[in-house]
C-alpha positions, 0 to 999 in steps of 0.5 A: 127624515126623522129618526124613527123612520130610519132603517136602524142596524143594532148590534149587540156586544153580549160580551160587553162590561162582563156581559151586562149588555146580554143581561140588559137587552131585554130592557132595551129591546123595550124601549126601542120598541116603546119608541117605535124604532124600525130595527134589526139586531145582530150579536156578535159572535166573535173578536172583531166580528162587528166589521164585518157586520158593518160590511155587510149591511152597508151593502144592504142598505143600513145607514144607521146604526145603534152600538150596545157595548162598549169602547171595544165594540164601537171600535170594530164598528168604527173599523168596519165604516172607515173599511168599506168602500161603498158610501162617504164614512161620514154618511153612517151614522151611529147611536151609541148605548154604551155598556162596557168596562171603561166607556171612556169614548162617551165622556168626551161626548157627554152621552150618558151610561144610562140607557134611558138617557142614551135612546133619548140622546138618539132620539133628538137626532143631533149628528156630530162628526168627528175625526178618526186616526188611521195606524200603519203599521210598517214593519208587518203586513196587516190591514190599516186600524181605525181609531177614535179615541185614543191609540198608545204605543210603549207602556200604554199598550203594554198595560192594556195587554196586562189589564185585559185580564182585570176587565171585570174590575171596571175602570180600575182594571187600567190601574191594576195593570199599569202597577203589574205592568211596573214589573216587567216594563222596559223603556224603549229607544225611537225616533219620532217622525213629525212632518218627515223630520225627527221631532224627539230621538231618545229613550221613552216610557210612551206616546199617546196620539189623541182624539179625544180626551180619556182613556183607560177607565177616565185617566186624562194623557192628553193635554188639550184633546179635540176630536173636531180641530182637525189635529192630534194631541199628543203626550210623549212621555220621555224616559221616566223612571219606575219611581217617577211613574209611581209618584205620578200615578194620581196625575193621570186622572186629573191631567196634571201628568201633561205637566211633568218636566218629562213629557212633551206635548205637540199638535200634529196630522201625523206622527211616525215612530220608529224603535230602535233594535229589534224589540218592537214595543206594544200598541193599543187603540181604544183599548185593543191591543193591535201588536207590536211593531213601527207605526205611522199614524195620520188624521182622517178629518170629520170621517165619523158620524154620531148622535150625541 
């Protein structure tokens, strides 16, 4: 089947990189049109609304979909495919355009911010199928979260809760509230669980568990991401002090931080973390700040399908 006789679903974030995905859509609905897609758009009307959207047109036949937004937005989207229970995740397939803050998902991927570029993207019909993260989380009642790029537990998450706010200052947003986040931020005790046995006990700044290889606006936490290897890359950032972590702050762009004395890196399918005392330390995936609390998180091999 080729692409333009596919039943596309398209869903609009109007929220997206400050709203320039609202002001973008009539250039878009030209070039889907000039290319002679079958569409149907949806707008999103509120947080995480893109799930149960995702729900819905599944069960009415969609197989195809086109994401207008950004990380957060594809996010949701991801959530609602890996959520549903009525087809193979990996049969849905989803064409990104992306238009948001960071779009830090696309980099790994190479598909390209520009609009033209990303149709065309489309257009060719390459399917790749990645892996997906699933995060538990075991001290609180709340639904499984699905992730595809990257999920961060301690000061990651803590400085995604601080730059939310900063969203309209693009990729710097990240850095911004990791300097506020500097202020306030306290290192916090856990066990890390690896295959049932503690792998690191002690006093940490955070953990990322990886799929893919940037985040936060193109900074690099991983060593050696892959979202098609069938593991995680995870950094486990030990108990770096607040001047370590001023003196490192130019590393987390280029990836020379994974060399710090002070972070381990490892592969694995699953990782669990358990905090000691009763302050639960925060957790972000893709961007999305999800709580706080103790987390298992575990690999879903090639779960997700997208043209690229």
């Amino acid at each position: 089947m080729s692409v333009l006789s596919k039943k596309w679903l398209v869903i609009l974030n109007p929220t997206s990189g400050n709203g320039k995905s609202k002001r973008k859509w009539p250039e878009i609905k030209r070039l889907l049109e000039e290319h002679q897609f079958n569409y149907h758009l949806v707008v999103t009307e509120y947080p995480k609304h893109s799930i149960t959207l995702v729900h819905d047109y599944v069960d009415m036949g969609f197989r195809h979909i086109i994401c207008v937004g950004g990380d957060g937005t594809l996010h949701n989207i991801i959530n609602g495919i890996m959520s549903q229970n009525k087809i193979p995740t990996h049969t849905i397939h989803v064409g990104m355009i992306p238009i948001g803050t960071g779009n830090d998902w696309v980099k790994t991927h190479k598909i390209s911010t520009n609009i033209h570029a990303a149709i065309k993207t489309i257009l060719q019909g390459n399917v790749l199928c990645q892996d997906i993260g699933k995060i538990t989380f075991t001290t609180q009642k709340s639904n499984p979260v699905y992730f595809n790029n990257l999920a961060g537990i301690g000061f990651d998450g803590y400085v995604v809760g601080k730059s939310n706010r900063f969203k309209n200052l693009g990729r710097f947003s990240y850095f911004l509230g990791a300097l506020i986040g500097l202020l306030s931020y306290k290192n916090f005790s856990v066990d890390i669980f690896i295959n049932s046995k503690v792998h690191y006990s002690g006093t940490t700044l955070m953990t990322i568990v990886g799929l893919c290889k940037y985040s936060g606006g193109g900074m690099i936490l991983t060593k050696d991401a892959n979202a098609f290897d069938g593991l995680f890359d995870v950094s486990i950032a030990k108990n770096l002090s607040k001047l370590e972590i001023i003196k490192n702050l130019r590393y987390l762009f280029n990836g020379k931080i994974t060399n710090h004395e002070k972070v381990l890196s490892l592969k694995t399918k699953a990782i669990s973390l358990e905090i000691h005392g009763k302050d639960f330390t925060f957790v972000q995936a893709d961007g999305e700040l999800l709580g706080q609390g103790n987390v298992k998180i575990h690999l879903i091999e090639k779960a997700f399908s997208f043209y690229a």
